[in-house]
MARBA-3410 file (N, C-alpha, C, O; in Angstrom, 1 decimal):
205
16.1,25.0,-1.8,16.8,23.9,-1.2,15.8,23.1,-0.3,15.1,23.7,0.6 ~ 15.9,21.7,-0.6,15.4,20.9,0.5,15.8,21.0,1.9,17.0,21.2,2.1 ~ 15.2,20.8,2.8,15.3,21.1,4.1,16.1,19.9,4.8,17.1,19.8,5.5 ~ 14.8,18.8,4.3,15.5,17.3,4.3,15.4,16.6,3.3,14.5,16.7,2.5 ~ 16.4,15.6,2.9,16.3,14.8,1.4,15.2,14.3,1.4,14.5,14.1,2.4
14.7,13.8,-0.2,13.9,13.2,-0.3,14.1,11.6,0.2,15.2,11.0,0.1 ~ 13.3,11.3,0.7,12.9,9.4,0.9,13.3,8.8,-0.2,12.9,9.1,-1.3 ~ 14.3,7.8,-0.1,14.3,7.2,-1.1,13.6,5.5,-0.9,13.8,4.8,0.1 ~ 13.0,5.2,-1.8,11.9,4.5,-2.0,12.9,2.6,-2.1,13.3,1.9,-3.0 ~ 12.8,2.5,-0.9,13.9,1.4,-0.8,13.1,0.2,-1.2,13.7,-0.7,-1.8
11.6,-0.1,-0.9,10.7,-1.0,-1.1,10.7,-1.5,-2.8,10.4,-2.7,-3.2 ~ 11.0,-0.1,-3.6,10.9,-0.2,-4.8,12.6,-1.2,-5.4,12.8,-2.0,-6.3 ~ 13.1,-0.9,-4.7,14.6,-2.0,-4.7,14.4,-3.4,-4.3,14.9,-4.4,-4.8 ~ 13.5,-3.4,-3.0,13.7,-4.7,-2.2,12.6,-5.5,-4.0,13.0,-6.5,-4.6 ~ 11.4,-4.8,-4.2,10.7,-5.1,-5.6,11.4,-6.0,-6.7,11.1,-7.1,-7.1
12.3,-5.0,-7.1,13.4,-5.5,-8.0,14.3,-6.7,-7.6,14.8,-7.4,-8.5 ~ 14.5,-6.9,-6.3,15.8,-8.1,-6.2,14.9,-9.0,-6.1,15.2,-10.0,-6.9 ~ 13.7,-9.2,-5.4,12.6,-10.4,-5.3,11.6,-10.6,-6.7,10.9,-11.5,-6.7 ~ 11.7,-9.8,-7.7,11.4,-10.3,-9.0,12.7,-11.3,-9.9,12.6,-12.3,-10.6 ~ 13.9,-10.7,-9.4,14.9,-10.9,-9.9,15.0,-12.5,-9.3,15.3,-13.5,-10.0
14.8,-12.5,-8.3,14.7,-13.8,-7.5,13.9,-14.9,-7.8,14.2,-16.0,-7.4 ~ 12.7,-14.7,-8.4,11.5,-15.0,-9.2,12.6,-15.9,-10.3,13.3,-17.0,-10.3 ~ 12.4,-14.6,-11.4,13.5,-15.6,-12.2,14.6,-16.2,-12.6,15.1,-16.5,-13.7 ~ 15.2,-16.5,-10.8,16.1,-17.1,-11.2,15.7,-18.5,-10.8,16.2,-19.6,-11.3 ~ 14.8,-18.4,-9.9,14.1,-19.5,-9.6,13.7,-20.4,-10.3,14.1,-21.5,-10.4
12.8,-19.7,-11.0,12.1,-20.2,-12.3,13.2,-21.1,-13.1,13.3,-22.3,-13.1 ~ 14.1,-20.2,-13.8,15.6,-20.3,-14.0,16.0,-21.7,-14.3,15.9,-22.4,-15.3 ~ 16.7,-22.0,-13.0,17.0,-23.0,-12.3,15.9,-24.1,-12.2,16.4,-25.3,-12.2 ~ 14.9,-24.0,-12.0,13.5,-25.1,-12.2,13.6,-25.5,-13.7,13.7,-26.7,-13.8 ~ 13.5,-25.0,-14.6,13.4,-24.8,-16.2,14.9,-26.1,-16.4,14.9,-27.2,-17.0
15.9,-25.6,-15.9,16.8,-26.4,-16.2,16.9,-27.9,-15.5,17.4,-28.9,-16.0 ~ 16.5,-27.9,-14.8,16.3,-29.1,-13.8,15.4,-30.0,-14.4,15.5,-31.3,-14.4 ~ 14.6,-29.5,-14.9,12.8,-30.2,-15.6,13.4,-30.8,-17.0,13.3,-31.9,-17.3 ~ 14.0,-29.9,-17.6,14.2,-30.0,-18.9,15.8,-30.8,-19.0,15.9,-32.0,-19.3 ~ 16.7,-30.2,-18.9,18.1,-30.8,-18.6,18.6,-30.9,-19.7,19.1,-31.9,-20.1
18.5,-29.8,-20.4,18.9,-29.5,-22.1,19.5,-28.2,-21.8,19.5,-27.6,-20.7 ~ 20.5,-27.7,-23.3,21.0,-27.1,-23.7,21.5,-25.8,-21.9,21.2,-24.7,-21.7 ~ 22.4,-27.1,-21.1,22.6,-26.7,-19.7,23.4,-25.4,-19.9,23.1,-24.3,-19.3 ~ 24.6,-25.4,-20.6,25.6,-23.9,-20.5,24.4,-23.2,-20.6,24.1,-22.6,-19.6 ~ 23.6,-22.9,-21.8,23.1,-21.6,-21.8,22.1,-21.3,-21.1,21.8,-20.1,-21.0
21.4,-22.3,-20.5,20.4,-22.2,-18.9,21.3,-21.3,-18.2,21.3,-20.1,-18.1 ~ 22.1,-22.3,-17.6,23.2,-22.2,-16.6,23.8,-20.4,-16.5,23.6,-19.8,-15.4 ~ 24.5,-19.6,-18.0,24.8,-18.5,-17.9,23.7,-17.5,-17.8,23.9,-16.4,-17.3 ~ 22.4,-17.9,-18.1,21.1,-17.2,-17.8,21.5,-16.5,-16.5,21.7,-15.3,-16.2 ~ 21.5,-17.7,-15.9,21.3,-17.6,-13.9,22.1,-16.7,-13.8,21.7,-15.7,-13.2
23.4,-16.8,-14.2,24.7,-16.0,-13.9,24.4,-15.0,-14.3,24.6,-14.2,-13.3 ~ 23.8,-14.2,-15.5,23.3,-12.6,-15.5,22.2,-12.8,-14.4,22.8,-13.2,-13.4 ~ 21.1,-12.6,-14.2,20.8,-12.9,-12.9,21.4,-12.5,-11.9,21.4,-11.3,-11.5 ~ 22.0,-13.4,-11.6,22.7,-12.9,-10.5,23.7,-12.6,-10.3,24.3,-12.7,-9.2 ~ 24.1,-12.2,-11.5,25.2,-10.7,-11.5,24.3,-9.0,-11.4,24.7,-7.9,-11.2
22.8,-9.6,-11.8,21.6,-8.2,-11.8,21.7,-8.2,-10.5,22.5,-7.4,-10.1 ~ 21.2,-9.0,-9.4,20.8,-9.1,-7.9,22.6,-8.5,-7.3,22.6,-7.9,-6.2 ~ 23.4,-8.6,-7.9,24.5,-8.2,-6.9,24.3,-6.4,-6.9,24.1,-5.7,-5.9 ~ 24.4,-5.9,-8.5,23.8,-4.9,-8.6,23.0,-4.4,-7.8,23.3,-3.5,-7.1 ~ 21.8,-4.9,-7.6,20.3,-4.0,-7.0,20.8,-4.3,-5.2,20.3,-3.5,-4.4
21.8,-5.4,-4.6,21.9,-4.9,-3.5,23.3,-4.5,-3.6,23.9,-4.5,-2.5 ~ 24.0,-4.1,-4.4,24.7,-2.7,-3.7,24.5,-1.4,-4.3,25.4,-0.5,-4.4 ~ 23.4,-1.4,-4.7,22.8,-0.1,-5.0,21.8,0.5,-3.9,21.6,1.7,-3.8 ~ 21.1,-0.8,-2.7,20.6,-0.8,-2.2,21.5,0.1,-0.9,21.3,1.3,-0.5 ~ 22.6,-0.9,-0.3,23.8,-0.6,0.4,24.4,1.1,0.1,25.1,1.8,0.9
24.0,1.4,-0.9,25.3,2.7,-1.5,24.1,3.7,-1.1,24.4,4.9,-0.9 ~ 22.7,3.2,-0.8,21.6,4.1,-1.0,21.6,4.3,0.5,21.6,5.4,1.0 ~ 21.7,3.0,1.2,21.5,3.1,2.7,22.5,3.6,3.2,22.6,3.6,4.4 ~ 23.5,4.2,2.5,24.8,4.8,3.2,24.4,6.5,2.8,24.8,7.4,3.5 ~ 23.8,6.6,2.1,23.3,8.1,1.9,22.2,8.9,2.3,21.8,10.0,1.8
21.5,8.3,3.3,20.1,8.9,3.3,20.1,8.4,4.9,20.5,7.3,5.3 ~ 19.4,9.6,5.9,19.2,9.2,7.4,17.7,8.4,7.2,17.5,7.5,8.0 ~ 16.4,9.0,6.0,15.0,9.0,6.1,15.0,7.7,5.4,15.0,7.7,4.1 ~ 14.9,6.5,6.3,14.1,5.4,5.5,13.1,5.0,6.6,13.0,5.2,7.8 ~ 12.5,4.4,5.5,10.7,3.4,6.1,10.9,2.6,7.3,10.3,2.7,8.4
12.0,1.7,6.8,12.1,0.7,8.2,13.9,1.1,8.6,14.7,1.8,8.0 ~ 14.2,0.4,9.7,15.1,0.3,10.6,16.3,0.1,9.8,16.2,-0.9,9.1 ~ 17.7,0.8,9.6,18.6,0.5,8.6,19.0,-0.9,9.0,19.5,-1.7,8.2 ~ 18.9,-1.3,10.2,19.8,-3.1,10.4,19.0,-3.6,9.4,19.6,-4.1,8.4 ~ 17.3,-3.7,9.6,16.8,-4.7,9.2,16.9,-4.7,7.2,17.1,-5.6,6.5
16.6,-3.3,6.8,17.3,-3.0,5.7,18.3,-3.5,4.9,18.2,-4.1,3.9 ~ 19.4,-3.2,5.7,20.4,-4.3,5.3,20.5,-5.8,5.2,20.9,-6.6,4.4 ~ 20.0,-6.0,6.5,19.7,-7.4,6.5,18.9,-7.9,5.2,19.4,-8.4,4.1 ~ 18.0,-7.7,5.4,16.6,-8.1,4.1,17.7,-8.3,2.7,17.8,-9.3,2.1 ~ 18.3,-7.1,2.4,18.7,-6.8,1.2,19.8,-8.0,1.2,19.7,-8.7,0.1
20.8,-8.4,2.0,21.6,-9.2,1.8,21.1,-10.6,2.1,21.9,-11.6,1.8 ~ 19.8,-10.8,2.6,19.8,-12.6,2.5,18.7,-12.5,1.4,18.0,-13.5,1.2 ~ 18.4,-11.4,0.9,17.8,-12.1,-0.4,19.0,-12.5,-1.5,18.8,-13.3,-2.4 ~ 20.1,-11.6,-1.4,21.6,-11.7,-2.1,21.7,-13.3,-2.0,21.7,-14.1,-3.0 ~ 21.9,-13.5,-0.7,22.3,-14.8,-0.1,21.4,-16.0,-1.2,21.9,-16.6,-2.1
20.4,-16.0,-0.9,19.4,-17.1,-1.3,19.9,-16.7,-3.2,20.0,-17.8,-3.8 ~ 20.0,-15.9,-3.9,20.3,-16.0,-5.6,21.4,-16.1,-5.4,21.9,-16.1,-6.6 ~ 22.5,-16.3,-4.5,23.7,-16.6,-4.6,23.7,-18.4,-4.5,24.6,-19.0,-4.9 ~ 23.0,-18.8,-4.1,23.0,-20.2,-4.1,22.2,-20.8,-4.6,22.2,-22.0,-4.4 ~ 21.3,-20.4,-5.4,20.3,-20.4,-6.9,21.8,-20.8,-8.0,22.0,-21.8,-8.7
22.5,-19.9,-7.8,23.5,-19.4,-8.6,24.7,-21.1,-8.7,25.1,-21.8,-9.6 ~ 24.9,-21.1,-7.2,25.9,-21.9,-6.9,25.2,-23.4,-7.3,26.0,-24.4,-7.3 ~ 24.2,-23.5,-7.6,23.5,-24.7,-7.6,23.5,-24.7,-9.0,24.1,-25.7,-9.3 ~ 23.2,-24.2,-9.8,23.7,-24.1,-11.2,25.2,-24.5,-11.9,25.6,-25.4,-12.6 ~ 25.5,-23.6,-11.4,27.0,-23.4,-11.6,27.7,-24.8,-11.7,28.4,-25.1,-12.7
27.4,-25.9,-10.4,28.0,-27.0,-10.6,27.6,-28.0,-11.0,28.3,-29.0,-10.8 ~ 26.0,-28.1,-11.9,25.4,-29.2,-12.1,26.3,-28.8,-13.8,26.7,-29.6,-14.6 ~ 26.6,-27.3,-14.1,27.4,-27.3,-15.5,28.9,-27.9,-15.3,29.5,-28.6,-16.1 ~ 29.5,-27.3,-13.8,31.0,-27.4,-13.5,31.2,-29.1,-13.6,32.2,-29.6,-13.9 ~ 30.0,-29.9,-13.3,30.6,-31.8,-12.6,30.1,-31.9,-13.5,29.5,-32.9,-13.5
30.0,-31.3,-14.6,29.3,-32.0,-16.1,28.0,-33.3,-15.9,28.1,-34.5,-16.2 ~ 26.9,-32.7,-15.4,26.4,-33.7,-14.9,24.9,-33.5,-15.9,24.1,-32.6,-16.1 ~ 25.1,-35.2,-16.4,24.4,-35.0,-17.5,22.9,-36.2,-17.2,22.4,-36.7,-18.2 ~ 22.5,-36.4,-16.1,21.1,-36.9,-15.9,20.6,-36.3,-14.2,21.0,-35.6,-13.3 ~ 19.4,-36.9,-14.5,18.1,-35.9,-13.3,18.5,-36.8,-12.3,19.2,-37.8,-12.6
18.1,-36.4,-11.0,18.2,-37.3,-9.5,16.8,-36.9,-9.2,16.2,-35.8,-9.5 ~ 16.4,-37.9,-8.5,14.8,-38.4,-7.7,14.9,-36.9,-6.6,15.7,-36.9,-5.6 ~ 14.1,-36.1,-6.9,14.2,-35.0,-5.5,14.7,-34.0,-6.1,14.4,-33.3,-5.1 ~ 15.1,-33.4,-6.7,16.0,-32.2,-7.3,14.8,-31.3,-7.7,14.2,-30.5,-6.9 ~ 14.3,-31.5,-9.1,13.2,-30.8,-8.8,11.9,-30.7,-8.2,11.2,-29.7,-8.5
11.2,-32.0,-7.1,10.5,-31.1,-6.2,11.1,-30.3,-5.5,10.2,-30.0,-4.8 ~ 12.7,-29.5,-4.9,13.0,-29.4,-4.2,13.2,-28.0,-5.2,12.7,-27.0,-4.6 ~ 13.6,-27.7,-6.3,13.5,-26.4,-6.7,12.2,-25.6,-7.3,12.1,-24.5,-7.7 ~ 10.9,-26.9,-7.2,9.5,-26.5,-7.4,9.6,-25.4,-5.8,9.0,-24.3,-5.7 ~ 10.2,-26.0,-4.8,9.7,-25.7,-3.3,10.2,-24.6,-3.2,9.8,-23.8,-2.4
11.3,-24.2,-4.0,12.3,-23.2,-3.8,11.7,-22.2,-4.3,11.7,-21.1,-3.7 ~ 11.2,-22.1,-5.7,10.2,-21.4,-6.2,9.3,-20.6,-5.8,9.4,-19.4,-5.8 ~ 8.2,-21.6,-5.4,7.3,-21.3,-4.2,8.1,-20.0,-3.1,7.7,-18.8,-2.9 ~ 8.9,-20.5,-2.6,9.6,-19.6,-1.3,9.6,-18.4,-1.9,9.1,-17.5,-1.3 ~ 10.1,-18.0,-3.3,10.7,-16.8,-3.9,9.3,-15.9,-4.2,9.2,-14.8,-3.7
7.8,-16.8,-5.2,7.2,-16.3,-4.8,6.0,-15.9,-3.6,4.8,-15.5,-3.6 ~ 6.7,-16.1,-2.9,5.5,-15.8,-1.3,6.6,-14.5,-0.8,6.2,-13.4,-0.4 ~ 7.9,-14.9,-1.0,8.4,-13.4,-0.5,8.4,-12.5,-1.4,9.1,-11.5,-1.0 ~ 8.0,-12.3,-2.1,8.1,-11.2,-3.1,6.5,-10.6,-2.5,6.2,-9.4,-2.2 ~ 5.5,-11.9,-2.7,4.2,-11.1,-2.3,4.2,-10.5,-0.5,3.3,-9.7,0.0
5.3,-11.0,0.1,5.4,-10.7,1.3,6.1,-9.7,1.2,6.2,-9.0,2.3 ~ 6.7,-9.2,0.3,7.3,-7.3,0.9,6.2,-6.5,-0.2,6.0,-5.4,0.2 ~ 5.5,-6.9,-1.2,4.1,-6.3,-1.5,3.7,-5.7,-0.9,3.5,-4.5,-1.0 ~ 3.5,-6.8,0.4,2.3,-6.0,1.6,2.8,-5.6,2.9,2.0,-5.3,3.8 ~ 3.7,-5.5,2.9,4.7,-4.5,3.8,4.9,-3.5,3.0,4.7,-2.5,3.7
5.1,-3.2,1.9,4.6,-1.9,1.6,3.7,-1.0,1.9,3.8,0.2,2.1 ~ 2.7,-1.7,1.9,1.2,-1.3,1.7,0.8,-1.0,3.4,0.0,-0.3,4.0 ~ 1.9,-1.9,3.7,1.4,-2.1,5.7,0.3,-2.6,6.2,-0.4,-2.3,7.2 ~ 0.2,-3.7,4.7,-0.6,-4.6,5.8,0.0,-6.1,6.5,0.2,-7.2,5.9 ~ 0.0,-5.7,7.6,1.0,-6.5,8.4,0.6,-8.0,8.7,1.2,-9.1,8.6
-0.5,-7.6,8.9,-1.3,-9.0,9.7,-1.0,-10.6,7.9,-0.8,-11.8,7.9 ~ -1.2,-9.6,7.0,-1.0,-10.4,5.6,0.5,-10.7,5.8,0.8,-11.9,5.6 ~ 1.3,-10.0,5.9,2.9,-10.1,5.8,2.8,-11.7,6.8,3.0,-12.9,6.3 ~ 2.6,-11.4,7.7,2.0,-12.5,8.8,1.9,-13.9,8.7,2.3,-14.9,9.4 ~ 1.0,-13.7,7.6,0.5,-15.2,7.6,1.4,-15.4,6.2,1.6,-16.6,5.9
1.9,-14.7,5.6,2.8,-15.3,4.3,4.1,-15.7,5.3,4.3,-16.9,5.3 ~ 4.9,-14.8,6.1,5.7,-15.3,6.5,5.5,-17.0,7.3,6.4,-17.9,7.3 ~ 4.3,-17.2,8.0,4.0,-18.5,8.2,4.0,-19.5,7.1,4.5,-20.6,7.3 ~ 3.3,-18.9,5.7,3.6,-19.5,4.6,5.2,-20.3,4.5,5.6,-21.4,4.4 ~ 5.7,-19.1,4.5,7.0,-19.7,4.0,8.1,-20.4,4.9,9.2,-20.9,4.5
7.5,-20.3,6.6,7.9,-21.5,7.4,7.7,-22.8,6.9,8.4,-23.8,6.5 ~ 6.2,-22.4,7.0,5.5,-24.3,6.2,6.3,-24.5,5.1,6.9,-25.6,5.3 ~ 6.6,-24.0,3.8,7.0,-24.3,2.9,9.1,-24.6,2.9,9.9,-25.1,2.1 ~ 9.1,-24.2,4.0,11.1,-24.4,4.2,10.8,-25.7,4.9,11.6,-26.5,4.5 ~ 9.6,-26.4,5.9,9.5,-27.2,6.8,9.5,-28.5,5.4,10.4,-29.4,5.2
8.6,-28.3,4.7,8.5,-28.9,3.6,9.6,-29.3,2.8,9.8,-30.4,2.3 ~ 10.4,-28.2,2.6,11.8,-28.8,1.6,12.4,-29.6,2.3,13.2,-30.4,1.7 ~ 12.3,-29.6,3.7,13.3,-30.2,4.3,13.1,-31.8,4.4,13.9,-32.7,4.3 ~ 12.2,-31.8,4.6,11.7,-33.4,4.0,12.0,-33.3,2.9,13.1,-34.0,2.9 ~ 11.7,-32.8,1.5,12.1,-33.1,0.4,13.4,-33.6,0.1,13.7,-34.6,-0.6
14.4,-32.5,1.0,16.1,-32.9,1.0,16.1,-34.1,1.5,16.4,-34.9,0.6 ~ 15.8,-34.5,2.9,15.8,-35.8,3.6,15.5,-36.7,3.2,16.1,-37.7,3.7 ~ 14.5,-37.1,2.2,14.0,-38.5,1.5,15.1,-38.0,0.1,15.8,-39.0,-0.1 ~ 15.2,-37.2,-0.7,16.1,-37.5,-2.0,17.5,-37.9,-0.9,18.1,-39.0,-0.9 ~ 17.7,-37.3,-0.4,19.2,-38.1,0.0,19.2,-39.1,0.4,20.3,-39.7,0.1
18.5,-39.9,1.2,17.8,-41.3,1.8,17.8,-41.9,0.3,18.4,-43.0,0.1 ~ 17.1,-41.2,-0.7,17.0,-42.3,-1.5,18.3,-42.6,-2.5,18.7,-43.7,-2.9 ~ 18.8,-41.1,-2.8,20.4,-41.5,-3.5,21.0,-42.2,-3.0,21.3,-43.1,-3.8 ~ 21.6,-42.3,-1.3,22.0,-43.2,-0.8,21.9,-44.4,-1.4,22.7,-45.0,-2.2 ~ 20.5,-45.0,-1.0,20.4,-46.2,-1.5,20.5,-46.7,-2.9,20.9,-47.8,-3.2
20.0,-45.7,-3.6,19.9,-46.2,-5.1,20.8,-46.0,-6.3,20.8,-46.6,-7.4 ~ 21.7,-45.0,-5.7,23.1,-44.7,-6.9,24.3,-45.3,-6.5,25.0,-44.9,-5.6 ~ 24.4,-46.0,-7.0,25.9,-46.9,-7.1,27.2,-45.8,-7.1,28.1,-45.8,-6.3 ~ 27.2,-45.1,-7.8,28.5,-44.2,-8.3,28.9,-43.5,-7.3,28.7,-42.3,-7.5 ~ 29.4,-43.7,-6.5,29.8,-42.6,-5.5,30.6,-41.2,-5.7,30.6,-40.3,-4.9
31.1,-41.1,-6.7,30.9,-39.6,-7.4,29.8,-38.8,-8.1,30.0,-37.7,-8.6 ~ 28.9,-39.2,-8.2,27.6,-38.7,-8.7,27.1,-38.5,-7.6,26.5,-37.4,-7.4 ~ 27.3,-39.5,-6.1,27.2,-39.0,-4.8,27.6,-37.6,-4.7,26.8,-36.7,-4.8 ~ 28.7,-37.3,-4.5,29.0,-36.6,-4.2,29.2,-35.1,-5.1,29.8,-34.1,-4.8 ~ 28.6,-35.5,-6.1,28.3,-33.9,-7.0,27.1,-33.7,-6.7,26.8,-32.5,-6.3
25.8,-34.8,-6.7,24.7,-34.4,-6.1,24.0,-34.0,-4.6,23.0,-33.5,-4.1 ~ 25.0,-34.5,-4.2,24.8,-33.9,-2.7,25.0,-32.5,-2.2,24.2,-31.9,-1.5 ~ 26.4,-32.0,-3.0,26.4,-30.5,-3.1,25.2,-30.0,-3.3,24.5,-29.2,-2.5 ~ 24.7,-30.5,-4.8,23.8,-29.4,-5.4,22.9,-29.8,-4.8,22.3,-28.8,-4.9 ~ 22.0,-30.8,-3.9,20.6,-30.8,-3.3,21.0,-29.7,-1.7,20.1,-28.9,-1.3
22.3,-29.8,-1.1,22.3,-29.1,-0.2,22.5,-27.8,-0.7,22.1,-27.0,0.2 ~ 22.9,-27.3,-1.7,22.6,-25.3,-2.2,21.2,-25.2,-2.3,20.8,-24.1,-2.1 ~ 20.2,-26.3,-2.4,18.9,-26.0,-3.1,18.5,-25.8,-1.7,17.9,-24.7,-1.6 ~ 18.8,-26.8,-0.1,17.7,-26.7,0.9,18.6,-25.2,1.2,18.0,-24.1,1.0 ~ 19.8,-25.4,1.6,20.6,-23.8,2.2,19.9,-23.0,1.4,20.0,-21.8,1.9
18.9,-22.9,-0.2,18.7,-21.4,-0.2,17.1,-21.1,0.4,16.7,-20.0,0.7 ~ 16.3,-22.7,0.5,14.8,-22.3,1.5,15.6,-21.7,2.9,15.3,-20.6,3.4 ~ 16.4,-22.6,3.6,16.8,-21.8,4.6,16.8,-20.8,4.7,16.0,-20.4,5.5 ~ 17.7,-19.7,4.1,17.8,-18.3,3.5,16.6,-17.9,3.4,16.2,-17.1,4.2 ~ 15.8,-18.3,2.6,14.2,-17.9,2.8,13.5,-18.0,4.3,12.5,-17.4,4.6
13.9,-18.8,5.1,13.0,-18.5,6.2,13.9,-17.7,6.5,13.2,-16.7,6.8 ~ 15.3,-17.2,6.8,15.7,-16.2,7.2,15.0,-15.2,7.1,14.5,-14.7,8.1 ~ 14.7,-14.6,5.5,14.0,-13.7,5.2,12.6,-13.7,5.9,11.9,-12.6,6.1 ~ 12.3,-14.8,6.1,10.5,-14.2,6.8,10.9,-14.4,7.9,9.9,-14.4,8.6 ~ 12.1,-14.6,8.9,11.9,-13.8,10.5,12.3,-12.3,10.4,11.7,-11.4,11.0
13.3,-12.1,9.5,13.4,-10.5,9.5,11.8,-9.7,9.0,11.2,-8.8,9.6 ~ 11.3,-10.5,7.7,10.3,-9.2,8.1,9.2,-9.5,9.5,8.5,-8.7,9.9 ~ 9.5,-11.0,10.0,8.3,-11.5,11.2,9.0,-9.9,12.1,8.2,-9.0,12.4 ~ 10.6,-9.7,12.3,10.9,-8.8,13.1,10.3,-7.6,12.4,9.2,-7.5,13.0 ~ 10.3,-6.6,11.5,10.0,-5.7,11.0,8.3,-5.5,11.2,7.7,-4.5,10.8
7.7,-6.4,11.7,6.0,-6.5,11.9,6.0,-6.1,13.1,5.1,-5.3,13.4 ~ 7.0,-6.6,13.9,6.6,-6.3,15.6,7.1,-5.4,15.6,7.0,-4.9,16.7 ~ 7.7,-4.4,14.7,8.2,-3.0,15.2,7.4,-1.8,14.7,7.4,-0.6,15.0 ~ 6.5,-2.6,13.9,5.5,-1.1,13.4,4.3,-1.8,13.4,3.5,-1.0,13.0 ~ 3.8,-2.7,13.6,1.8,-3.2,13.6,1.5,-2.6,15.2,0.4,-2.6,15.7
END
C-alpha cells in the first residue's frame, strides 16, 4: 500500500484543454475566413467544446480527490475554469453567427478571431513552461498575451466604429455586435488566464 497517493499529473489536463482550445480557435477562424458550409463548421466547435467541458470536470472530479498537487488548489481551479470560460464563448460566438442565419463577413471579425487565436496559442505555450518551471518565460508570455488582449481591443473598437457607420440594417447591427463582443469577452478571459498564472509565478519563482 501506498503511504501517500500518487500525484496526479494535473498539467497533463491543463495540456489537453489548451490544445483543445487551439482548435477551436482555429475552428472558429476557419469559419469566419471562409463562411461556407457554416452548420458543419459551427457543430465542429460544439464537439469541442463539449471535449473542454469534459477535460474540466475531470479536472474538478480530480481536484476533489487528491491533497498532492503541483500548484495551489484555488489557482487550479481557477485556471481550469477560465480556460472553460474562454471555449465557452469561442462556442457562443459560433453558435449565433449559425442561430441569426448570418450569411455575409463584417470588417473586423476576423482580425479579431486571428487575435484570439494568437491568445490560445501563447497560453498553451505558457503552461508548457510552467511545467517545466521556467518562470521567468511564463513571464514574458503572460506579458505577451496582455499586449495581444490590448490589441483586440482596438480591433473591437474600430470594427464597431466602423459597423456603426457603414451598415444600414440595424439588425445585422445587432446580431453582429453580439458576436464581435463573445470574440473580445473571450481575449478578456485570456488575460484572466495570464494574471492567474502571473499569480502562480509569484508563489513559486
Amino acid at each position: 500500500m501506498r503511504l501517500f497517493p500518487k500525484e496526479i499529473d494535473f498539467f497533463e489536463l491543463f495540456d489537453k484543454a489548451s490544445r483543445n482550445l487551439i482548435n477551436a480557435s482555429r475552428s472558429l477562424l476557419e469559419l469566419l475566413e471562409k463562411f461556407t458550409d457554416i452548420e458543419n463548421r459551427v457543430e465542429s466547435i460544439h464537439r469541442l467544446e463539449k471535449e473542454g467541458d469534459l477535460i474540466t470536470h475531470e479536472t474538478i472530479r480530480r481536484l476533489n480527490k487528491t491533497f498532492l498537487t503541483p500548484l495551489d488548489r484555488e489557482d487550479i481551479h481557477a485556471l481550469a475554469c477560465r480556460l472553460d470560460d474562454i471555449l465557452d464563448l469561442i462556442w457562443a460566438a459560433a453558435d449565433r453567427i449559425n442561430l441569426f442565419k448570418i450569411e455575409s463577413q463584417i470588417d473586423g471579425a476576423v482580425e479579431l478571431a486571428k487575435s484570439l487565436k494568437e491568445h490560445t496559442e501563447v497560453i498553451h505555450r505558457a503552461i508548457q513552461e510552467l511545467k517545466k518551471k521556467r518562470y521567468s518565460m511564463v513571464q514574458d508570455l503572460c506579458i505577451e498575451i496582455n499586449r495581444l488582449e490590448n490589441e483586440a481591443d482596438r480591433i473591437f473598437r474600430d470594427a464597431i466604429g466602423r459597423m456603426f457607420e457603414n451598415e444600414k440594417d440595424p439588425i445585422n447591427i445587432i446580431k453582429w455586435k453580439e458576436i464581435l463582443e463573445h470574440l473580445e469577452n473571450a481575449t478578456d478571459r485570456c488575460e484572466d488566464v495570464a494574471n492567474i498564472l502571473e499569480g502562480i509565478v509569484l508563489k513559486h519563482a
